[in-house]
PDB file of N, H, CA, C and O in Angstrom:
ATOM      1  N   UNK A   1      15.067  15.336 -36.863  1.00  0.00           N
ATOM      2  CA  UNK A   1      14.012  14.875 -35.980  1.00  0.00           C
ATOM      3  C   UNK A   1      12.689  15.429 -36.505  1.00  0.00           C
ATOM      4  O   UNK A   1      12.584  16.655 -36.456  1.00  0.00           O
ATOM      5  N   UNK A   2      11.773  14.811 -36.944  1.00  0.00           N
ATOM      6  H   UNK A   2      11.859  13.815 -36.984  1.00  0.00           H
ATOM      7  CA  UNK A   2      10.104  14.865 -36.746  1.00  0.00           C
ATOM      8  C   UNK A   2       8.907  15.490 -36.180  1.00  0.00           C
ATOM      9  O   UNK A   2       8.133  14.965 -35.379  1.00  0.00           O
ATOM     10  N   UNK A   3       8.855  16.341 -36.541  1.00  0.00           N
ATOM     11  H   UNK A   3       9.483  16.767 -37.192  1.00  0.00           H
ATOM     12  CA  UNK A   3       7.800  17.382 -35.364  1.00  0.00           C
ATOM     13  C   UNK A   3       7.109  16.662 -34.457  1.00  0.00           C
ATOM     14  O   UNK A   3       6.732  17.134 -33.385  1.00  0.00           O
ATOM     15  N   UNK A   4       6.806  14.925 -35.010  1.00  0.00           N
ATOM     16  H   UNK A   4       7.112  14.542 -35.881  1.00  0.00           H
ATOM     17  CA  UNK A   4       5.910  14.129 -33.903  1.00  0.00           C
ATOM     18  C   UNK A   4       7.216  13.605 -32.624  1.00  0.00           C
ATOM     19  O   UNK A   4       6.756  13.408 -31.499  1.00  0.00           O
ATOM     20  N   UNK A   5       8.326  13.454 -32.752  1.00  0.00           N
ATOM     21  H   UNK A   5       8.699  13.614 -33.666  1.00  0.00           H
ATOM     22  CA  UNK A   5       9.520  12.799 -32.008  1.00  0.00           C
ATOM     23  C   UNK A   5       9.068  13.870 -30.908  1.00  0.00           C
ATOM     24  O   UNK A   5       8.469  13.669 -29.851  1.00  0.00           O
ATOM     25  N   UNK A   6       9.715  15.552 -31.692  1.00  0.00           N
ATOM     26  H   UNK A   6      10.201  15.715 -32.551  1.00  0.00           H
ATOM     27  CA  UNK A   6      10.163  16.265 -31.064  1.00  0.00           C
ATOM     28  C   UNK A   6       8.667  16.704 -29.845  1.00  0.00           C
ATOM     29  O   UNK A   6       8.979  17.048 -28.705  1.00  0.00           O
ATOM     30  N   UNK A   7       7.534  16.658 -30.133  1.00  0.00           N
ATOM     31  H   UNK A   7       7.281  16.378 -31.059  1.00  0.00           H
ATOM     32  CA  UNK A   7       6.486  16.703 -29.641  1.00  0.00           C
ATOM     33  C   UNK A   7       6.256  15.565 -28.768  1.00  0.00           C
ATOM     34  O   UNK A   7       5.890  15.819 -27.620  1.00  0.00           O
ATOM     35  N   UNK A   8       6.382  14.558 -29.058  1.00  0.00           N
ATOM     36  H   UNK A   8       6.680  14.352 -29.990  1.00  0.00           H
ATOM     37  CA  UNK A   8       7.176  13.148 -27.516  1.00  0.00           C
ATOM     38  C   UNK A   8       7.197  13.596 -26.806  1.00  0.00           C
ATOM     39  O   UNK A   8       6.361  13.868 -25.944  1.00  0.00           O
ATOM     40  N   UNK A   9       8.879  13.970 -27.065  1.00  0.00           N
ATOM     41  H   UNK A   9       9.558  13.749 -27.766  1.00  0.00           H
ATOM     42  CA  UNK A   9       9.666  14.786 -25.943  1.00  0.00           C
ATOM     43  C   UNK A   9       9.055  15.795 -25.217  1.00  0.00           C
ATOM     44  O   UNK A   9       8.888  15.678 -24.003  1.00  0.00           O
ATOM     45  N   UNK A  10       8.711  16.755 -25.823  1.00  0.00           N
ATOM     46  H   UNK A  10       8.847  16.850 -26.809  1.00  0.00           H
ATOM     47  CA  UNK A  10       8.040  18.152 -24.886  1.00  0.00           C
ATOM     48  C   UNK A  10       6.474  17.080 -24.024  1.00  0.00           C
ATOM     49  O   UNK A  10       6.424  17.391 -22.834  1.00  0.00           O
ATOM     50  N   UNK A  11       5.660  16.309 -24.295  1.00  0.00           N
ATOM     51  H   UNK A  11       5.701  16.056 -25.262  1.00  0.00           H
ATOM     52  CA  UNK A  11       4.936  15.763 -23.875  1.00  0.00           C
ATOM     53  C   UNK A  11       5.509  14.844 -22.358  1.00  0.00           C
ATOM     54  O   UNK A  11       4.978  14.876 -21.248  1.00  0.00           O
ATOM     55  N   UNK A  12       6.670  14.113 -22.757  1.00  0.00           N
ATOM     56  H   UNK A  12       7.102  14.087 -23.659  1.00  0.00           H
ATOM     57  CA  UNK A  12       7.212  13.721 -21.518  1.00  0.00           C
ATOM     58  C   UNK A  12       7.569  14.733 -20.700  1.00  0.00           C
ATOM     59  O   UNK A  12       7.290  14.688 -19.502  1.00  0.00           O
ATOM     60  N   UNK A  13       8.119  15.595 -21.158  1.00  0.00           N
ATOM     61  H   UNK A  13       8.347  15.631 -22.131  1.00  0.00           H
ATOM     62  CA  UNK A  13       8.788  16.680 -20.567  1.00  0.00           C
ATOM     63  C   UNK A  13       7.593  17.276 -19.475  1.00  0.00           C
ATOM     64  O   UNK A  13       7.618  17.127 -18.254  1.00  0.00           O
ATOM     65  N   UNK A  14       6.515  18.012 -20.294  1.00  0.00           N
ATOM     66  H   UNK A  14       6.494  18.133 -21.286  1.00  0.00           H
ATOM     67  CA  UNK A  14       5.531  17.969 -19.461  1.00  0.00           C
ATOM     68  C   UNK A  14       4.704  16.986 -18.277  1.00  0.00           C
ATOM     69  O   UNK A  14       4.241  17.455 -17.237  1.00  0.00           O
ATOM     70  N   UNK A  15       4.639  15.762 -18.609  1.00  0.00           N
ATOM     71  H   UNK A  15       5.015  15.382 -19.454  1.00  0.00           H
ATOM     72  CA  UNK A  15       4.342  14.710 -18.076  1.00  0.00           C
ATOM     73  C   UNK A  15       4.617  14.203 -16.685  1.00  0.00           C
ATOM     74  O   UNK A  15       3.923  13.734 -15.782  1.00  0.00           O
ATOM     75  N   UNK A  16       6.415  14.586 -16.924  1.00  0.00           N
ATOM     76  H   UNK A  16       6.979  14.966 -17.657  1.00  0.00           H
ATOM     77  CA  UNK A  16       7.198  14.742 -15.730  1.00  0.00           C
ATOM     78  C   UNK A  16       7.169  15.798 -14.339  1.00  0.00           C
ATOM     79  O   UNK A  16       7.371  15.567 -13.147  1.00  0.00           O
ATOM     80  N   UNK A  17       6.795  17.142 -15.141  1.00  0.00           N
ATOM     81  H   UNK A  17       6.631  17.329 -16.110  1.00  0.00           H
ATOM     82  CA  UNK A  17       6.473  18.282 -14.330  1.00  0.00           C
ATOM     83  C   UNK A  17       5.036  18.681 -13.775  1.00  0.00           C
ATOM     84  O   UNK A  17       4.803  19.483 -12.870  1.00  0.00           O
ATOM     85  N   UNK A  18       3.798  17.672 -14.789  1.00  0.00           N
ATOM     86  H   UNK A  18       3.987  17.020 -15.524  1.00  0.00           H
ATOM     87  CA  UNK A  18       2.836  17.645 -13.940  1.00  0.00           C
ATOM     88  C   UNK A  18       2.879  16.286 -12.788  1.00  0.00           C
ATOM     89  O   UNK A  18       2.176  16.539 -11.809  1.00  0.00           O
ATOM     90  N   UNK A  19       3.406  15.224 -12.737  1.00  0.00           N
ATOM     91  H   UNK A  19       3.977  15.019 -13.532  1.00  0.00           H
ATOM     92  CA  UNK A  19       3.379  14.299 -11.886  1.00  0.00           C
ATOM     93  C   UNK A  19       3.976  14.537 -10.711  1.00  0.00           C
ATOM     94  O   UNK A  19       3.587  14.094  -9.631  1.00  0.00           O
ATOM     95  N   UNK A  20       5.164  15.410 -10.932  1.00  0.00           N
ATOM     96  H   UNK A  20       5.481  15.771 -11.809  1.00  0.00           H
ATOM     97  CA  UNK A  20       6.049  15.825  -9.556  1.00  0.00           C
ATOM     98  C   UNK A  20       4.823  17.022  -9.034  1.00  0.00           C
ATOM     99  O   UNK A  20       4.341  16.980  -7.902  1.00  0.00           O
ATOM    100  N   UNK A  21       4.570  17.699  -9.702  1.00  0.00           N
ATOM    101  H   UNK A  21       4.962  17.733 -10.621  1.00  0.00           H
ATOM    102  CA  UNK A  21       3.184  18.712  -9.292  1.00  0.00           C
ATOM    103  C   UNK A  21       2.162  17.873  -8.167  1.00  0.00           C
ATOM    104  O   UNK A  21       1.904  18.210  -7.012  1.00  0.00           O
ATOM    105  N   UNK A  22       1.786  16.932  -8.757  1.00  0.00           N
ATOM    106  H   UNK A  22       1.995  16.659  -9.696  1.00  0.00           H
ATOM    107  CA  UNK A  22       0.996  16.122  -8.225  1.00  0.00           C
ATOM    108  C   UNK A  22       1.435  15.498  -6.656  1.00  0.00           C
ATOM    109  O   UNK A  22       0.798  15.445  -5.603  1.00  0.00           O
ATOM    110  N   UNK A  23       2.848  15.054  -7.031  1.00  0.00           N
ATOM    111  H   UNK A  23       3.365  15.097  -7.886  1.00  0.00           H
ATOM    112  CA  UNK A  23       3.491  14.395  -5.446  1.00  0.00           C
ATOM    113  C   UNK A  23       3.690  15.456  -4.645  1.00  0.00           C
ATOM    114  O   UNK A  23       3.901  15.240  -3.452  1.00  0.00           O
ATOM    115  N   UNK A  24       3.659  16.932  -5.195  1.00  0.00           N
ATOM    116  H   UNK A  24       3.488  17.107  -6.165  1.00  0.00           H
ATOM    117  CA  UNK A  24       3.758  17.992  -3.973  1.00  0.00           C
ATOM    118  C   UNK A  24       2.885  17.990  -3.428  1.00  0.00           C
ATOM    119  O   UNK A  24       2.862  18.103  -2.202  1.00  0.00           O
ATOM    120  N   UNK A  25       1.778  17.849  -4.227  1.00  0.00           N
ATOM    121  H   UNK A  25       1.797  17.757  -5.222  1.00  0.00           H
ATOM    122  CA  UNK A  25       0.305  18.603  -3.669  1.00  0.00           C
ATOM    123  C   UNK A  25      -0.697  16.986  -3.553  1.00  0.00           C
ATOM    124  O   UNK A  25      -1.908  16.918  -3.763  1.00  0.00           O
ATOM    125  N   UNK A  26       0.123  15.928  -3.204  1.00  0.00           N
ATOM    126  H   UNK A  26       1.107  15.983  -3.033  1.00  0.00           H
ATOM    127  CA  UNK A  26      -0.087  14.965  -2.679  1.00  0.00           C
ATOM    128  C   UNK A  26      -1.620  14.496  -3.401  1.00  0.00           C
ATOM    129  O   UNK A  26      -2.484  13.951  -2.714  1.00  0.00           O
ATOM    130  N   UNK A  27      -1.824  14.798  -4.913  1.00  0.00           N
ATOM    131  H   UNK A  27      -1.122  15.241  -5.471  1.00  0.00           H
ATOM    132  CA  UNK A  27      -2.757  14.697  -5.590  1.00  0.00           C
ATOM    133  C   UNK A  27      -2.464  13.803  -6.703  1.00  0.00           C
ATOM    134  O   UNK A  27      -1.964  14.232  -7.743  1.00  0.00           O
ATOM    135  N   UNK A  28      -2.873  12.080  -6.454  1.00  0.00           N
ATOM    136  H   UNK A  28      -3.279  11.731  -5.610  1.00  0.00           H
ATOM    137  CA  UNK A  28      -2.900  11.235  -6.980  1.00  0.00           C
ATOM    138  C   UNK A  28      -3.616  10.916  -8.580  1.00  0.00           C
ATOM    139  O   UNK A  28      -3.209   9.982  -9.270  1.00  0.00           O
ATOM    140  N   UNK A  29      -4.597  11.734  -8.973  1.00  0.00           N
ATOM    141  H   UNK A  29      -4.928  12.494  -8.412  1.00  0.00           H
ATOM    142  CA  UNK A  29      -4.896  11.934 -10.206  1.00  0.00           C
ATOM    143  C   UNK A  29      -3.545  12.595 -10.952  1.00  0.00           C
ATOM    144  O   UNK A  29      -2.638  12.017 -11.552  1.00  0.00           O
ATOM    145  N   UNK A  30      -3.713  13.765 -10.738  1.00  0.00           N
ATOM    146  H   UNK A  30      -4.449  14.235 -10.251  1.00  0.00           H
ATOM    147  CA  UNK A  30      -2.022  14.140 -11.223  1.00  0.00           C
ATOM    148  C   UNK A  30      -0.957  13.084 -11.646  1.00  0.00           C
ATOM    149  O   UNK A  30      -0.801  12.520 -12.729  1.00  0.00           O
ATOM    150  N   UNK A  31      -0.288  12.984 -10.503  1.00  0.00           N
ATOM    151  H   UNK A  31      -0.415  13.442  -9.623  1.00  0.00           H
ATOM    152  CA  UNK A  31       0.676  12.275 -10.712  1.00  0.00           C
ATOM    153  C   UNK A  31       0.438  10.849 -11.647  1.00  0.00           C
ATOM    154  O   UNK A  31       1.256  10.500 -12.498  1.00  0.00           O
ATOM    155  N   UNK A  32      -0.735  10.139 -11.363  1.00  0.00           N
ATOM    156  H   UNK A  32      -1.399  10.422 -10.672  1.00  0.00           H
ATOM    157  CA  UNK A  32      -1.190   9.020 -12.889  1.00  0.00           C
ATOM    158  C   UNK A  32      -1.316   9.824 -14.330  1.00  0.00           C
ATOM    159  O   UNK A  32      -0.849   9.362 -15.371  1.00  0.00           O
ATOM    160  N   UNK A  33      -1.963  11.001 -14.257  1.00  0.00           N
ATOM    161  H   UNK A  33      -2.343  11.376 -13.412  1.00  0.00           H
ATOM    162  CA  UNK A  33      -2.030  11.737 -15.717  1.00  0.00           C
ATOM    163  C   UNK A  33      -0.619  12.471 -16.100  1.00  0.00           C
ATOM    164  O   UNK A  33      -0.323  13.002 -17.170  1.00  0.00           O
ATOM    165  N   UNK A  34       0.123  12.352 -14.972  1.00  0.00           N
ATOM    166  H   UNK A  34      -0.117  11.921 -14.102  1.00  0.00           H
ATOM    167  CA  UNK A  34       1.623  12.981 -15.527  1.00  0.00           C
ATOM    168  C   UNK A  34       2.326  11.453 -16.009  1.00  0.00           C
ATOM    169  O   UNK A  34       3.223  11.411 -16.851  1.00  0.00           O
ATOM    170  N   UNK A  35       1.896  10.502 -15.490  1.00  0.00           N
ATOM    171  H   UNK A  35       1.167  10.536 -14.806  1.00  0.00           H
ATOM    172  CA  UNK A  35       2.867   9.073 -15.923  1.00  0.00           C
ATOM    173  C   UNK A  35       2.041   8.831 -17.100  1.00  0.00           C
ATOM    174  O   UNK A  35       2.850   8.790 -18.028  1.00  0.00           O
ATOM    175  N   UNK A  36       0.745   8.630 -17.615  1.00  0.00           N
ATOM    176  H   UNK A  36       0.088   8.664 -16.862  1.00  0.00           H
ATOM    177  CA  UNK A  36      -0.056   8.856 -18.633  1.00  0.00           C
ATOM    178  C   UNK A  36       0.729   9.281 -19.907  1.00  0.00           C
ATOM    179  O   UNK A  36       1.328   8.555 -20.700  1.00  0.00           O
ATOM    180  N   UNK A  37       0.552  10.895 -19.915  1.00  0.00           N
ATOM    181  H   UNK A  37       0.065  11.486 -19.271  1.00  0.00           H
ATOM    182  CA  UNK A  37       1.560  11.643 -20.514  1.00  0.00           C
ATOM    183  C   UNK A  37       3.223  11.336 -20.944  1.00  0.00           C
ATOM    184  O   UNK A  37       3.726  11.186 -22.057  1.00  0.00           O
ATOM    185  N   UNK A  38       3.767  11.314 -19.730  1.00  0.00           N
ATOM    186  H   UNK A  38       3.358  11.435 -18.826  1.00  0.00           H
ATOM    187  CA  UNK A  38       5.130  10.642 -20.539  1.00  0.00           C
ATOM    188  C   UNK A  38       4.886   9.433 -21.022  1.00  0.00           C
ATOM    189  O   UNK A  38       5.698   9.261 -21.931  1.00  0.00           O
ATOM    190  N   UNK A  39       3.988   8.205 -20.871  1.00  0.00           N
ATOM    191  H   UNK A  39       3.328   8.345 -20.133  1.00  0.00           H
ATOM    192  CA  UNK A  39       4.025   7.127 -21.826  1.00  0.00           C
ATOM    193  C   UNK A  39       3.394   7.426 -23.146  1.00  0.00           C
ATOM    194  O   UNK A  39       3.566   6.710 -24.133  1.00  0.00           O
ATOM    195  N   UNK A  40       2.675   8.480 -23.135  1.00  0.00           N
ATOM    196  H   UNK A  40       2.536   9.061 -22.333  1.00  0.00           H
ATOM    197  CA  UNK A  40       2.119   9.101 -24.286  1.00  0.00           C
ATOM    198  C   UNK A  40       3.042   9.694 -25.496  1.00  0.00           C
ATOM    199  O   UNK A  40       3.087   9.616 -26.724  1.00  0.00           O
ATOM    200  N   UNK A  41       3.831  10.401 -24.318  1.00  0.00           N
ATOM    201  H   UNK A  41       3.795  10.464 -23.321  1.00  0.00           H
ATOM    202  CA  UNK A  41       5.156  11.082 -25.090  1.00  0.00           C
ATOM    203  C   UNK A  41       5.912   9.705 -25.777  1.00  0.00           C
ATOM    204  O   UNK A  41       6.227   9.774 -26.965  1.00  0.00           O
ATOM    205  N   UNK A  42       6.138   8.709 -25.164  1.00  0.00           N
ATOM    206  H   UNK A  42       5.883   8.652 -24.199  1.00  0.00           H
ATOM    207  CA  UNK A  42       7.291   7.689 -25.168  1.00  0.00           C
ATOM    208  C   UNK A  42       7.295   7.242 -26.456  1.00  0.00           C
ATOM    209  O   UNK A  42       8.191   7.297 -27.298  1.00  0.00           O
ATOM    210  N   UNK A  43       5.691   6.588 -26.544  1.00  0.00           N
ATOM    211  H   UNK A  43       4.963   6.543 -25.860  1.00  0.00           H
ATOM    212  CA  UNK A  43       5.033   5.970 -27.516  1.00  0.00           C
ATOM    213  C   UNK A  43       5.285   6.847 -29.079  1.00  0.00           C
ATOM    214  O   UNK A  43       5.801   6.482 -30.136  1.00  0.00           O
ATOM    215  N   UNK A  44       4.696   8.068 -28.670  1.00  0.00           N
ATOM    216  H   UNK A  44       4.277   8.364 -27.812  1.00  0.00           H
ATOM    217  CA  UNK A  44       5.090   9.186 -29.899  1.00  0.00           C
ATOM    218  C   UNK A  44       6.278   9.714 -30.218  1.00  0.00           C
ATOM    219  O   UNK A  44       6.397  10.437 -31.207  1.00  0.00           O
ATOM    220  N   UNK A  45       7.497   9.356 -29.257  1.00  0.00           N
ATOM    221  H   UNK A  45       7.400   8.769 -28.453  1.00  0.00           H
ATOM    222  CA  UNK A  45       8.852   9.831 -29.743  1.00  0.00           C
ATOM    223  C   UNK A  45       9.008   8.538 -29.989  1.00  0.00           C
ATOM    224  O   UNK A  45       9.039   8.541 -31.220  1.00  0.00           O
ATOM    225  N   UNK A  46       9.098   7.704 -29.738  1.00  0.00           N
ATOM    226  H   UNK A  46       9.072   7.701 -28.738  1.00  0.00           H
ATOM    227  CA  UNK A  46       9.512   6.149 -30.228  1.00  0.00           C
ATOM    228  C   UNK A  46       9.277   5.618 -31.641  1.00  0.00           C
ATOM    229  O   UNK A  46       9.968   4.768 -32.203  1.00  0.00           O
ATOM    230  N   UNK A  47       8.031   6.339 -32.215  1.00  0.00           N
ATOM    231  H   UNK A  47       7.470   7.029 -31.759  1.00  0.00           H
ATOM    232  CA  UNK A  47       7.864   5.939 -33.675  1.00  0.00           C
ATOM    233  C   UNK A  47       7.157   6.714 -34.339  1.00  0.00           C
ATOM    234  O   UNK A  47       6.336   6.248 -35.129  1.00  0.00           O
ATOM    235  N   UNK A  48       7.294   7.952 -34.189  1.00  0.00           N
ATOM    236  H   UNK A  48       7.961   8.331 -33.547  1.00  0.00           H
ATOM    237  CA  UNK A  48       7.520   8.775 -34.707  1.00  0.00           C
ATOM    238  C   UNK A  48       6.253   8.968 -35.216  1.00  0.00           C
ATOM    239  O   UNK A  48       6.213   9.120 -36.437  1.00  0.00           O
ATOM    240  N   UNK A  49       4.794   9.019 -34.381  1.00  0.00           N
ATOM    241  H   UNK A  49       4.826   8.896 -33.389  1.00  0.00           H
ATOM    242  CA  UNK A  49       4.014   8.756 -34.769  1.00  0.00           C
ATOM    243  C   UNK A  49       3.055   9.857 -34.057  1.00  0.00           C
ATOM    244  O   UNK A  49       3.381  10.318 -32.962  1.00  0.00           O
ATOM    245  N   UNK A  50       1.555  10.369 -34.881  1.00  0.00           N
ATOM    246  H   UNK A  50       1.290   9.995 -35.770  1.00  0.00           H
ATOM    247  CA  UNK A  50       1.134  11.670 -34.332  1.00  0.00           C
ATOM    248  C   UNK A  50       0.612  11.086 -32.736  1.00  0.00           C
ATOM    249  O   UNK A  50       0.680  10.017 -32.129  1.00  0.00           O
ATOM    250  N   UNK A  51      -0.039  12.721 -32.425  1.00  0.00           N
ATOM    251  H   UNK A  51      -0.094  13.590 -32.918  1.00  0.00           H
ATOM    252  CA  UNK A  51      -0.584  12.534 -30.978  1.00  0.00           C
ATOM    253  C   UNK A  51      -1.506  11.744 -30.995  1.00  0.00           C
ATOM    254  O   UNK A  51      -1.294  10.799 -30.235  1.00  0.00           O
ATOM    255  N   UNK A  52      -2.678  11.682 -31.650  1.00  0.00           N
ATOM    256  H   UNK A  52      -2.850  12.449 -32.268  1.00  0.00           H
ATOM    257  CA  UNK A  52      -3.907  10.817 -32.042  1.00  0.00           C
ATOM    258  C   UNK A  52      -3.652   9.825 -31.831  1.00  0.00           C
ATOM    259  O   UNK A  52      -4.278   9.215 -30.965  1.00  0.00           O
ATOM    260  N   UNK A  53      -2.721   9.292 -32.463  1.00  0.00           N
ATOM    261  H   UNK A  53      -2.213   9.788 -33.167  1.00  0.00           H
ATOM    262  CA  UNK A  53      -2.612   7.636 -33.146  1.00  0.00           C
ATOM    263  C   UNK A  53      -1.972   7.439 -31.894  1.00  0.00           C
ATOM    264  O   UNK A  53      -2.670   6.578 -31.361  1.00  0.00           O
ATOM    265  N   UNK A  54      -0.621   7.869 -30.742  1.00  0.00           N
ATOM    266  H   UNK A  54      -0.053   8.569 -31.175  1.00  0.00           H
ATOM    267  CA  UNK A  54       0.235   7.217 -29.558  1.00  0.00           C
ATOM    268  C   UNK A  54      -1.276   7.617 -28.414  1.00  0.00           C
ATOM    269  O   UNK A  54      -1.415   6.658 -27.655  1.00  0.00           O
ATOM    270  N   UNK A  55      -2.103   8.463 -28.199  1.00  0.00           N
ATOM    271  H   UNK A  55      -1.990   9.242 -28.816  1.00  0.00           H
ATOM    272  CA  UNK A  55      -3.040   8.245 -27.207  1.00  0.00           C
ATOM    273  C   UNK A  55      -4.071   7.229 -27.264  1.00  0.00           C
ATOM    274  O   UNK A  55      -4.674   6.662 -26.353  1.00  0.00           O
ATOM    275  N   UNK A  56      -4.162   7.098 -28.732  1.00  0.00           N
ATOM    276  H   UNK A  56      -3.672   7.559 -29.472  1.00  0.00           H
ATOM    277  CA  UNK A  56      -5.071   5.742 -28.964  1.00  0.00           C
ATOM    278  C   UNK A  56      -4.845   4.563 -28.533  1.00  0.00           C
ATOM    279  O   UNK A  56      -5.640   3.780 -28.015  1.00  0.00           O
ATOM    280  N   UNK A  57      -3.562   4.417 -28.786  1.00  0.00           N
ATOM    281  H   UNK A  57      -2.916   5.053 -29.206  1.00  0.00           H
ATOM    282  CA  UNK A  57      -2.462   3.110 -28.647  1.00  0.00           C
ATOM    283  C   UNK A  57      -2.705   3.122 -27.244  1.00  0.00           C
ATOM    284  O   UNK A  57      -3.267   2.111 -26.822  1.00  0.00           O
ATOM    285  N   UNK A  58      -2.377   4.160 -26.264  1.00  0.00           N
ATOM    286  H   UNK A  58      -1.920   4.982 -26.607  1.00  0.00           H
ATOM    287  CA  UNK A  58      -1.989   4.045 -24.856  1.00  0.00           C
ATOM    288  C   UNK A  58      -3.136   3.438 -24.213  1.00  0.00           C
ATOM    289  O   UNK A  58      -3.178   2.703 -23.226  1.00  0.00           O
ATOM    290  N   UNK A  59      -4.407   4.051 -25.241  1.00  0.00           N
ATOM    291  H   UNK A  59      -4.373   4.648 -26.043  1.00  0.00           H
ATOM    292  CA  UNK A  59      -5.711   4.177 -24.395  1.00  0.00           C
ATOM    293  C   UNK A  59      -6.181   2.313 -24.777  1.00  0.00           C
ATOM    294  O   UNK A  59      -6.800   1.700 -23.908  1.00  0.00           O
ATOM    295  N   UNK A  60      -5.972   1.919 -25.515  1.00  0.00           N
ATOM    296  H   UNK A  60      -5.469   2.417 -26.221  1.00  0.00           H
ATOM    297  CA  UNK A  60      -6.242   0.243 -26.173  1.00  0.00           C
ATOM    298  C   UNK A  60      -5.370  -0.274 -25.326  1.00  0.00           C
ATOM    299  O   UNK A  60      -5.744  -1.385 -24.949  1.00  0.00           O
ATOM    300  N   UNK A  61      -3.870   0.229 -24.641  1.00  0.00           N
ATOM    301  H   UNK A  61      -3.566   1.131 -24.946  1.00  0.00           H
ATOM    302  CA  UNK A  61      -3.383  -0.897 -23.992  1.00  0.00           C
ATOM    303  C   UNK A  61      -4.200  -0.547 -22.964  1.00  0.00           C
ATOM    304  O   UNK A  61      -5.178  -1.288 -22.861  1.00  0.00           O
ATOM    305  N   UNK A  62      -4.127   0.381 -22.124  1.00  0.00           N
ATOM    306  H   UNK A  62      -3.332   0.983 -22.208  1.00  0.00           H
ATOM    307  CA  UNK A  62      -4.431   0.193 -20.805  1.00  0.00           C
ATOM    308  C   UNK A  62      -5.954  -0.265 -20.617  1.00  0.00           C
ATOM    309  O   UNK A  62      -6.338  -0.749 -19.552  1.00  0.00           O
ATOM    310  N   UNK A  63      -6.685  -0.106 -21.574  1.00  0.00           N
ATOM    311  H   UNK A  63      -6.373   0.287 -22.439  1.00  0.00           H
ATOM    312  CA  UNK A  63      -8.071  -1.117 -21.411  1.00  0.00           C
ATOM    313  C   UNK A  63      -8.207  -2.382 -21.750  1.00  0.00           C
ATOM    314  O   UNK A  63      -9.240  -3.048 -21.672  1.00  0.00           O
ATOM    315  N   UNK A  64      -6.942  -2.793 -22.208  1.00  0.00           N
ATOM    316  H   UNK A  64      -6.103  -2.252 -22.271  1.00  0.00           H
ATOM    317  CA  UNK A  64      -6.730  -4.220 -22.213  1.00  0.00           C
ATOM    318  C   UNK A  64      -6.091  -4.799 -21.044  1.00  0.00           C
ATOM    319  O   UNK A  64      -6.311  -5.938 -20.632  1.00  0.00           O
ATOM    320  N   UNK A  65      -5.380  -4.055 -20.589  1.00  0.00           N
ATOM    321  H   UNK A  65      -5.202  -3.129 -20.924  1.00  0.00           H
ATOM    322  CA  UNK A  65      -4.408  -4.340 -19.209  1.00  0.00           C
ATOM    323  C   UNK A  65      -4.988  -3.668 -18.001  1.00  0.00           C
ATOM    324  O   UNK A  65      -4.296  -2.981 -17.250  1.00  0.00           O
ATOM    325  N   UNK A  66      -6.420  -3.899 -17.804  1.00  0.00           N
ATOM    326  H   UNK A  66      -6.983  -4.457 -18.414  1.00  0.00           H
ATOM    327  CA  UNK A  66      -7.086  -2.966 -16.995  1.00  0.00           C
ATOM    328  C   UNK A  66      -6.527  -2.990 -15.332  1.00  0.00           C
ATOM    329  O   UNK A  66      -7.151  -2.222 -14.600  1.00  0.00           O
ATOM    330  N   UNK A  67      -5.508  -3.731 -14.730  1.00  0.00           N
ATOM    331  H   UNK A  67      -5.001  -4.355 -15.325  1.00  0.00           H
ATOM    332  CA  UNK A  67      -5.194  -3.831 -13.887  1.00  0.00           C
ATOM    333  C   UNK A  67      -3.994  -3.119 -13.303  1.00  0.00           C
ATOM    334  O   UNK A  67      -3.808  -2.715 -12.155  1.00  0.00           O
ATOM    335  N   UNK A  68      -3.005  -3.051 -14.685  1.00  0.00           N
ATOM    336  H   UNK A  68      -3.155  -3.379 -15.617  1.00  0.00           H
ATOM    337  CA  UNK A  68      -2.405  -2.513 -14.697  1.00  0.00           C
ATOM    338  C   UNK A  68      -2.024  -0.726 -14.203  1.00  0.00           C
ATOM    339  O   UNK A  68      -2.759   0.138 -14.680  1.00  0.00           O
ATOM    340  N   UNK A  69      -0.927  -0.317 -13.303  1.00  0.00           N
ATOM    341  H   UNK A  69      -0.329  -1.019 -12.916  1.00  0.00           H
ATOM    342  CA  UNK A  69      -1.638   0.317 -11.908  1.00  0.00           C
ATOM    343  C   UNK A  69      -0.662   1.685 -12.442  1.00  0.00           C
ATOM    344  O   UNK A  69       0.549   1.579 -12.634  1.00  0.00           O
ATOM    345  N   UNK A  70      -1.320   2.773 -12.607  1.00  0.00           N
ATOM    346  H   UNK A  70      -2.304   2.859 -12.451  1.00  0.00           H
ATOM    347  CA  UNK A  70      -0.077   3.962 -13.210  1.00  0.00           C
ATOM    348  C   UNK A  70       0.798   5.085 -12.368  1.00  0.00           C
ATOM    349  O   UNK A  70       1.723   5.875 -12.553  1.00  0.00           O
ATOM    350  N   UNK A  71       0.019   4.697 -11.456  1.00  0.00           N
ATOM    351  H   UNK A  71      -0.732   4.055 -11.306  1.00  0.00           H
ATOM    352  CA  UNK A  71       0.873   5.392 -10.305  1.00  0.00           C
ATOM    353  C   UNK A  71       2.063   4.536  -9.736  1.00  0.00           C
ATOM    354  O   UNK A  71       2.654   5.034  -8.779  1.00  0.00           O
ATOM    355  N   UNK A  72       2.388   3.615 -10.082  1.00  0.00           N
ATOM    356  H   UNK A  72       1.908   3.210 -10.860  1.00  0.00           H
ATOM    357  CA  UNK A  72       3.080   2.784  -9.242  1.00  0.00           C
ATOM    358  C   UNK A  72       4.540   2.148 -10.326  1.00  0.00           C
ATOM    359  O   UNK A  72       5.420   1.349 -10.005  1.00  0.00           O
ATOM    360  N   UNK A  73       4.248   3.158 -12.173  1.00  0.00           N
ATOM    361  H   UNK A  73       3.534   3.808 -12.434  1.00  0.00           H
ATOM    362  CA  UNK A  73       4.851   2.760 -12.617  1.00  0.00           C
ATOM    363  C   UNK A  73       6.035   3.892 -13.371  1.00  0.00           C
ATOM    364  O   UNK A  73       6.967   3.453 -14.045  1.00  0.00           O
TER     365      UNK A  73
END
């Protein structure tokens, strides 16, 4: 495995534990920047590709898909 895969993973990993953070403390930024994050992770364990290049990607879709809702996904 790839230092960028394995860095995915710990990114979802995190992702997951700030969003549940967020649903405790009933703080809706959170919980979108923890779903953020694991698609961040997803993107970067999926192809094996650095942090730069999968936040870029994330950040081009979701300003193309501006409707598209992250708390809800």
């Amino acid at each position: 495995m790839n230092q960028d895969r394995f860095a995915g993973i710990w990114k979802q990993v995190r992702g997951k534990v700030k969003g549940r953070w967020g649903e405790l403390t009933h703080d809706p930024r959170a919980v979108i920047a923890g779903t953020r994050d694991q698609l961040a992770g997803r993107i970067q364990e999926g192809y094996g590709i650095s942090k730069d290049v999968a936040e870029r990607q994330l950040k081009e879709f979701l300003h193309r898909n501006r409707n598209w809702d992250l708390s809800h996904h």
